[in-house]
Structure formats: C-alpha cells, structure tokens
C-alpha positions in Angstrom: -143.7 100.1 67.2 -141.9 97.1 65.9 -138.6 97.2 64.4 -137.2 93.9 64.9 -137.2 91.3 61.6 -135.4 87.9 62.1 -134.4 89.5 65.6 -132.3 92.1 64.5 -132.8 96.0 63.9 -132.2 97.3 60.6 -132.1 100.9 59.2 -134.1 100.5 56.0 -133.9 104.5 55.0 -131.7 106.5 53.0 -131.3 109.8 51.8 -133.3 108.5 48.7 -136.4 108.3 51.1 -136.9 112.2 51.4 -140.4 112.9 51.0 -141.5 109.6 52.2 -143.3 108.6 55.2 -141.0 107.0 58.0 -140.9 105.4 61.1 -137.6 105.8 63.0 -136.6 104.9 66.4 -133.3 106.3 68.0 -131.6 106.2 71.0 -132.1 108.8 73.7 -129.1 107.7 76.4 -132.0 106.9 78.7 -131.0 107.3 82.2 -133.4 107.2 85.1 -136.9 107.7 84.4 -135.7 108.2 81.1 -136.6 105.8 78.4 -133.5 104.6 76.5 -135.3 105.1 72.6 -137.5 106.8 71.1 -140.0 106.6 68.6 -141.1 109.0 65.8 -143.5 108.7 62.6 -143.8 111.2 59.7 -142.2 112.6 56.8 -138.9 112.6 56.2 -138.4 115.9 55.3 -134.6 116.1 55.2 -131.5 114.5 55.5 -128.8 116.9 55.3 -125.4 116.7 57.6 -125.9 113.8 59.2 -129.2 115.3 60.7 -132.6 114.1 59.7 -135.9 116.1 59.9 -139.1 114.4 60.1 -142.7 116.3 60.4 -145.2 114.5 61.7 -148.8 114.9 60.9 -149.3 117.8 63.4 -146.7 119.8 61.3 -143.9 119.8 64.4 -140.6 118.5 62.8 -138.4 116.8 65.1 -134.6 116.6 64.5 -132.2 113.6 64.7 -128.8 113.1 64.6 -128.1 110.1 62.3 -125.8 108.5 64.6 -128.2 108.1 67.3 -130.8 105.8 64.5 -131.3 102.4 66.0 -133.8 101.4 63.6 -135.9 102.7 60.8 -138.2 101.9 57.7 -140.2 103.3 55.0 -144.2 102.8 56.2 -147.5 103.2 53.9 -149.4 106.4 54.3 -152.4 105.5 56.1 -155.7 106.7 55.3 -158.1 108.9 57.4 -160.8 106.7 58.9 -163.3 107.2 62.1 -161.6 106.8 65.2 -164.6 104.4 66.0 -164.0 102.2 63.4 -163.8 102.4 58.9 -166.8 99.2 59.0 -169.5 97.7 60.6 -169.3 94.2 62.2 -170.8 92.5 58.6 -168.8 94.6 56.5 -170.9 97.2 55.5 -169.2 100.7 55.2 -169.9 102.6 58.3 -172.1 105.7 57.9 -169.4 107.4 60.1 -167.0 107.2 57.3 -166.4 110.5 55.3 -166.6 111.3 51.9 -163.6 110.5 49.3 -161.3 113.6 49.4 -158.2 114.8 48.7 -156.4 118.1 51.1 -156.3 120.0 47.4 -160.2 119.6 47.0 -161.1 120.4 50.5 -158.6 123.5 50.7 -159.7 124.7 47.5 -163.9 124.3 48.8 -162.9 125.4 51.9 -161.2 128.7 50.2 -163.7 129.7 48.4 -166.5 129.0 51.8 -164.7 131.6 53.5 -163.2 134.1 50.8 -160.9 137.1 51.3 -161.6 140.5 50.2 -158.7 140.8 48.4 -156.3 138.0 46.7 -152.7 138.0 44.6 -151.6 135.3 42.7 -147.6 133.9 43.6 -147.3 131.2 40.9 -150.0 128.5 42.4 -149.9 130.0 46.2 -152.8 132.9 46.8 -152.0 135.8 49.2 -155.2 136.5 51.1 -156.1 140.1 53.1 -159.2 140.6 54.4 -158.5 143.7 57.2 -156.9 141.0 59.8 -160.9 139.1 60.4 -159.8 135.9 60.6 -156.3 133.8 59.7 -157.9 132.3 57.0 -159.1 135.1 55.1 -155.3 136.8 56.1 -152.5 134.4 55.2 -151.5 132.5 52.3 -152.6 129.6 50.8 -149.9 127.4 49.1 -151.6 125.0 46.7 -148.5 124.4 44.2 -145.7 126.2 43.1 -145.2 129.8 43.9 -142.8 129.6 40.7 -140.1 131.1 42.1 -137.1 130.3 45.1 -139.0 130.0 48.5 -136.9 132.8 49.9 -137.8 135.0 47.0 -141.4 133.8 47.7 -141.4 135.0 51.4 -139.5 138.4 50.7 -142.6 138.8 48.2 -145.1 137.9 51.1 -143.3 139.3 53.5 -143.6 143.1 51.3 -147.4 142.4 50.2 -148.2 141.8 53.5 -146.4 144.7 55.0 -147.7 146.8 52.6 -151.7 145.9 54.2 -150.5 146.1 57.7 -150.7 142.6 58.4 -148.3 139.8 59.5 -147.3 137.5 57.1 -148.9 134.2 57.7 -148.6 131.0 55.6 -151.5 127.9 56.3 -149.8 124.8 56.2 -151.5 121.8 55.9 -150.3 118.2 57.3 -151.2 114.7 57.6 -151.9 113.1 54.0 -149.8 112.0 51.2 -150.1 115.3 49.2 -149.6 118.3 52.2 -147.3 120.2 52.8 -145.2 118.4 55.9 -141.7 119.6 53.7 -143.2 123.3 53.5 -143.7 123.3 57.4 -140.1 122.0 58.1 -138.4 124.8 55.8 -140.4 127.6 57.3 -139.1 126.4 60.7 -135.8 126.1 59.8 -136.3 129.6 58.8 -137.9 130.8 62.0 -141.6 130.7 61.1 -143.3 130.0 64.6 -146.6 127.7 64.3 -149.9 128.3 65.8 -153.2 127.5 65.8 -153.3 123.9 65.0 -156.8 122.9 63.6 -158.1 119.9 62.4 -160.4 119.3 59.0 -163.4 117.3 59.4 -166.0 115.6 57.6 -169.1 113.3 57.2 -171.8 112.5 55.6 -174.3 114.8 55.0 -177.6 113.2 55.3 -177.3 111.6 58.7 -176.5 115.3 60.1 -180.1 116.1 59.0 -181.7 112.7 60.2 -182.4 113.4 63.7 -185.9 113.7 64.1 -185.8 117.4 65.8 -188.7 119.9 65.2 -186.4 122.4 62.9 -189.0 124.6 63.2 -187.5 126.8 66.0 -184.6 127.3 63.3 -184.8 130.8 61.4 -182.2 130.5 58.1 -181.5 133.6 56.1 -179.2 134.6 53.8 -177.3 137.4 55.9 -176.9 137.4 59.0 -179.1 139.6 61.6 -177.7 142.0 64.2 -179.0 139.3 66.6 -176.7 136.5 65.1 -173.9 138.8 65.5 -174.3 139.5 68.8 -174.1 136.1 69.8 -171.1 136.0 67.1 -169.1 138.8 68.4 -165.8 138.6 66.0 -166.3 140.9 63.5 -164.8 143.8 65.1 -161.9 141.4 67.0 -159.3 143.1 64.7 -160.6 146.1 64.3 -163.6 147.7 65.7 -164.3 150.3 63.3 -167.1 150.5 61.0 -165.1 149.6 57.9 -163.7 146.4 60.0 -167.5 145.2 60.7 -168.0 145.9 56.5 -165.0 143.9 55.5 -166.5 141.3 57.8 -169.5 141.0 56.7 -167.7 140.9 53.1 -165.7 137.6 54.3 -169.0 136.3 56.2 -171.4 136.2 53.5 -168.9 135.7 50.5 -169.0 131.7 48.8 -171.3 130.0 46.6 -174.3 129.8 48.7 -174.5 131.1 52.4 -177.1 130.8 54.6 -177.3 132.1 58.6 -178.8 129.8 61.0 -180.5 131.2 64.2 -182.2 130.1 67.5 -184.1 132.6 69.6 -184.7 131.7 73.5 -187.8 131.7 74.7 -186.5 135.6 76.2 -186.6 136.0 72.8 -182.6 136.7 72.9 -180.2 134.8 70.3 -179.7 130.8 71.8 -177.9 129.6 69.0 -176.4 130.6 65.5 -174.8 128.6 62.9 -172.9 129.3 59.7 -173.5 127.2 56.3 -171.9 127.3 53.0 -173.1 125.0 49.9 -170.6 124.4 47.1 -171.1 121.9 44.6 -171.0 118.0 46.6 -169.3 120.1 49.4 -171.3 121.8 52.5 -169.3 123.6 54.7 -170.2 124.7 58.6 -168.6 126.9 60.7 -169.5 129.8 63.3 -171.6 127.2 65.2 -172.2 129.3 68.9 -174.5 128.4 71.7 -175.4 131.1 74.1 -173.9 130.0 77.8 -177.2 130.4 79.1 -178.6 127.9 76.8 -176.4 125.2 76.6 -176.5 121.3 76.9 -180.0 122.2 75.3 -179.4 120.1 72.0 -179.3 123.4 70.1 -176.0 122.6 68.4 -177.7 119.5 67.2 -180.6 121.6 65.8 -178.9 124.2 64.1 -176.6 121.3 62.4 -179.5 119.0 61.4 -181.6 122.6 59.8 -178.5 123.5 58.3 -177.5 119.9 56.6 -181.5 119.9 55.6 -180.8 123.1 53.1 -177.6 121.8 52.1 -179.3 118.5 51.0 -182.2 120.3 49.5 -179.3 122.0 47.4 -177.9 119.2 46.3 -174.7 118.5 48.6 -173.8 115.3 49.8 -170.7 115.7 52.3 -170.1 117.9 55.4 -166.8 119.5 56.6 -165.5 121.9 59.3 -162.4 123.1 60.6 -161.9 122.9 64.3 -159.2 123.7 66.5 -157.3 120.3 68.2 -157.1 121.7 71.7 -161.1 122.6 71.7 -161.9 119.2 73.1 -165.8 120.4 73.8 -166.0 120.4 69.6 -164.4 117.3 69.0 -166.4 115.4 71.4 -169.4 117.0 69.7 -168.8 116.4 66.1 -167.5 113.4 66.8 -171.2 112.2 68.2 -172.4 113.3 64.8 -170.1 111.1 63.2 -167.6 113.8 61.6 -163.9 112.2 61.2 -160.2 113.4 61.0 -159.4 114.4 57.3 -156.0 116.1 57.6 -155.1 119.1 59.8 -153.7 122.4 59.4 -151.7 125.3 60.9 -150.1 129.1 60.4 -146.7 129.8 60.1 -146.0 133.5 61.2 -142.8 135.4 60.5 -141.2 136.3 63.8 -138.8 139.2 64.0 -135.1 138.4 63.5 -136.6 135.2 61.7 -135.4 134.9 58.1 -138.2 135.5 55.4 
C-alpha cells in the first residue's frame, strides 16, 4: 500500500470522512519479528476520542489510536469483479462477470427465496422467526431505518425475540458502498459477537446450464421427497419434533417459485439434491449436497446445470448463492462455474452481560 506523495506521508482524513472508505497505515512499535506499521482498509466508521474504528469488508472493526496514524487517505470503493479477471484479453466482457446488483436487491431476492414463518415490521428492519431452522429465517434483517434509537431498537428485538425463545440475531452485511460496515461496528461496541461469516455469490445464468451433461438422471419437483431429506438432514437440527420438521418445510418450500432437485445412485439411494428458487431476473441455489459415497462424480455440476435450465425456461437471467468463507470445498467449486464475490454477510448475536 503506498502512502508516500512527493516523498512524504500525509494524513489526508478527518473526522469529516466518517462513513467513507479509508486506507490508514499506523505504527505498531515493531520490535523483533514485529513489523514496525501496519496497514488497514475499510470504513471509517468512527472517530470519537482520539480513537478511530474502521470495518473492513469482512465486518471485523479494528481500533486505532489517532496518535499512532502515520499516514492515511480517502480511497474509491471498488467494485466486485471475478477474482480471475473483470475482461477478456480483446476486451470483451468476461462471461465470468456477474450481473449488475446492488446488496438491497440481492438481500431483498434473497429474503423472500428463503422466507420466515413469521415477520414484524421495526421501521425498515424485518424481525424474522421461523422455530430456530436456519439464521436466516431467525434474525433480523436491517434494510433501512428501524425509525427509532438503535438501543431502543435492540431492547425491542431483544423482547420479540425472547418472547419466541430465540436469540436475538441481527445479519449484517459488509463490503459495498451501501452495507452496513457502521451497523456492525456499533453492535460490537455493544457486545454483539459475530459469526458465521458468508459470502454472496453470483453469475450468469445461462453458462451454468451450458455444459452438455445428460440432465436426464435429474428428478425436479416442486417439494421435496423424504429421499431429498434424508440426504438434507437439517430440518429437525433445532428441533426435532414434528412441528419443527412442519415449520421447515414451511421455510423450505416458501418463495416465488421452488423447485427440488434430485439424483438417485444407481443403489437407487439419494446421490445428490439441490435447492432452486426463481424470482423475477434473480435464480437463487442453495441446499446443494452430494452423498459422501458419490462424490467427485460431477453431480454437483448436474444438479446446477438442471437446475439453471428451469430457471432459464422461467425466464431468469442471473444466479446467486450464499456460501460460508471458511468452506473452501464450495468456493473452489463455484468458482469453476464462474460464480464471483458480491458482498458478504454475517450474524450479530446478543451475548449475556452484552448491552442490547
């Protein structure tokens, strides 16, 4: 990272710059082994005390004391591109680049792909329940304003969530101009731990579908068998009751249009399942499993390519899926089939003795 302009560091921030992206560089002490500075890009969240707080695109803040800056400077937010290049060598756009999107249109798609069983409006934020299946069908989505103080806000959360048995959660999403970097720094100044760090991915659609593969071998349906659950085996993680397995199913087969992929062995057990949802330009994958037994098969690849085949023949156009950052098996994978960073996400959970 270079600071220096007419050979001389300059700190070209101020308190003016909150809510700006940064790059900062500040002295550590060094000592041995230790590197005398450090370097740090994100948004400048706060600057309060002589202490600034920047979040960087995975949502961790880090804290520096101002009088340890050696150099910093206001820097362009740049845009999501594939990691293997935005162009081809002439110039032509790259079929590995994704769709034009903003974080509000995918959160909002991805929302209603994967809907709770029961919501509540906070000004612009949505509480979500859904009998603890899944952190996305039990947290809160904060698109907005919640219209009123954000400790107000929590003490609400904190009571709706209470009230349903659940912990509250907050999704927090990071790495674009419009997300939520100054959210995630004020929940961790208040003691919100984070967790589960995913990223959002997309792509074209049509290459997905253009591999040539008999998709025969591909049963699609719109609910899903007892055999694709098996191989699914998270509907009763929370609760393993009958009602739990219901409310599920509820959050499984909820959104526009939902189909069930499925690949049975030649044992006739379940190889492969698949989860699709179609809405609008948007189509949205998820619950993609391969049975141990039948892996490095190319059944992943099937199940994609029959999948983005229906969403085509429904009219979509783009692909995206949420996949956690430390599951390097997945982002290898998708990133063979050309999917590419978006902006990523993570849950903020009230911890006890933490303020709400």
């Amino acid at each position: 990272m270079k600071f220096l302009a007419g050979g001389r560091a300059e700190v070209r921030i101020t308190r003016a710059d909150v809510g700006k992206r940064v790059s900062v560089r500040r002295l550590t002490g060094g000592g041995r082994g230790v590197p005398a500075f450090t370097d740090a890009v994100g948004v400048l969240t706060s600057w309060d005390q002589g202490v600034l707080s920047i979040t960087r695109r995975s949502g961790e803040t880090v804290r520096i004391e101002e009088s340890a800056l050696v150099a910093a400077k206001v820097v362009p937010d740049r845009p999501a591109t594939a990691r293997h290049g935005a162009t081809r060598p002439s110039g032509e756009p790259s079929r590995r680049r994704g769709p034009a999107a903003t974080a509000l249109e995918l959160q909002t798609v991805a929302a209603r792909g994967w809907p709770a069983v029961e919501t509540a409006r906070l000004g612009e934020w949505t509480l979500r329940a859904s009998g603890g299946f899944t952190r996305r069908a039990n947290s809160v989505l904060p698109l907005g304003d919640p219209g009123v103080p954000l400790e107000t806000a929590l003490e609400r959360i904190g009571q709706w969530y209470d009230e349903r048995g659940l912990p509250p959660l907050i999704v927090v999403a990071t790495g674009r101009p419009e997300t939520d970097e100054r959210l995630a720094a004020e929940l961790a100044e208040r003691g919100w731990a984070d967790e589960r760090h995913t990223t959002v991915r997309i792509a074209a659609l049509a290459p997905l579908a253009d591999t040539g593969a008999d998709l025969s071998r591909v049963t699609l349906s719109r609910e899903p068998g007892a055999d694709w659950l098996a191989l699914y085996n998270r509907t009763g993680e929370a609760d393993p009751s009958a009602e739990a397995t219901r409310t599920a199913l509820r959050v499984l087969t909820g959104g526009p249009s939902v189909w069930f992929a499925t690949v049975h062995g030649a044992d006739g057990g379940t190889a492969a399942i698949g989860r699709l949802v179609v809405d609008g330009r948007w189509a949205g994958f998820a619950a993609l499993e391969v049975a141990p037994a039948a892996r490095r098969q190319g059944l992943a690849t099937l199940v994609m390519a029959a999948l983005a085949e229906r969403a085509l023949e429904e009219g979509a156009s783009a692909a995206y899926l949420q996949v956690e950052t430390d599951n390097a098996g997945a982002l290898a994978f998708y990133d063979r089939l050309g999917f590419t960073d978006h902006h990523g996400y993570h849950y903020r959970r009230a911890l006890p003795g933490g303020r709400r």
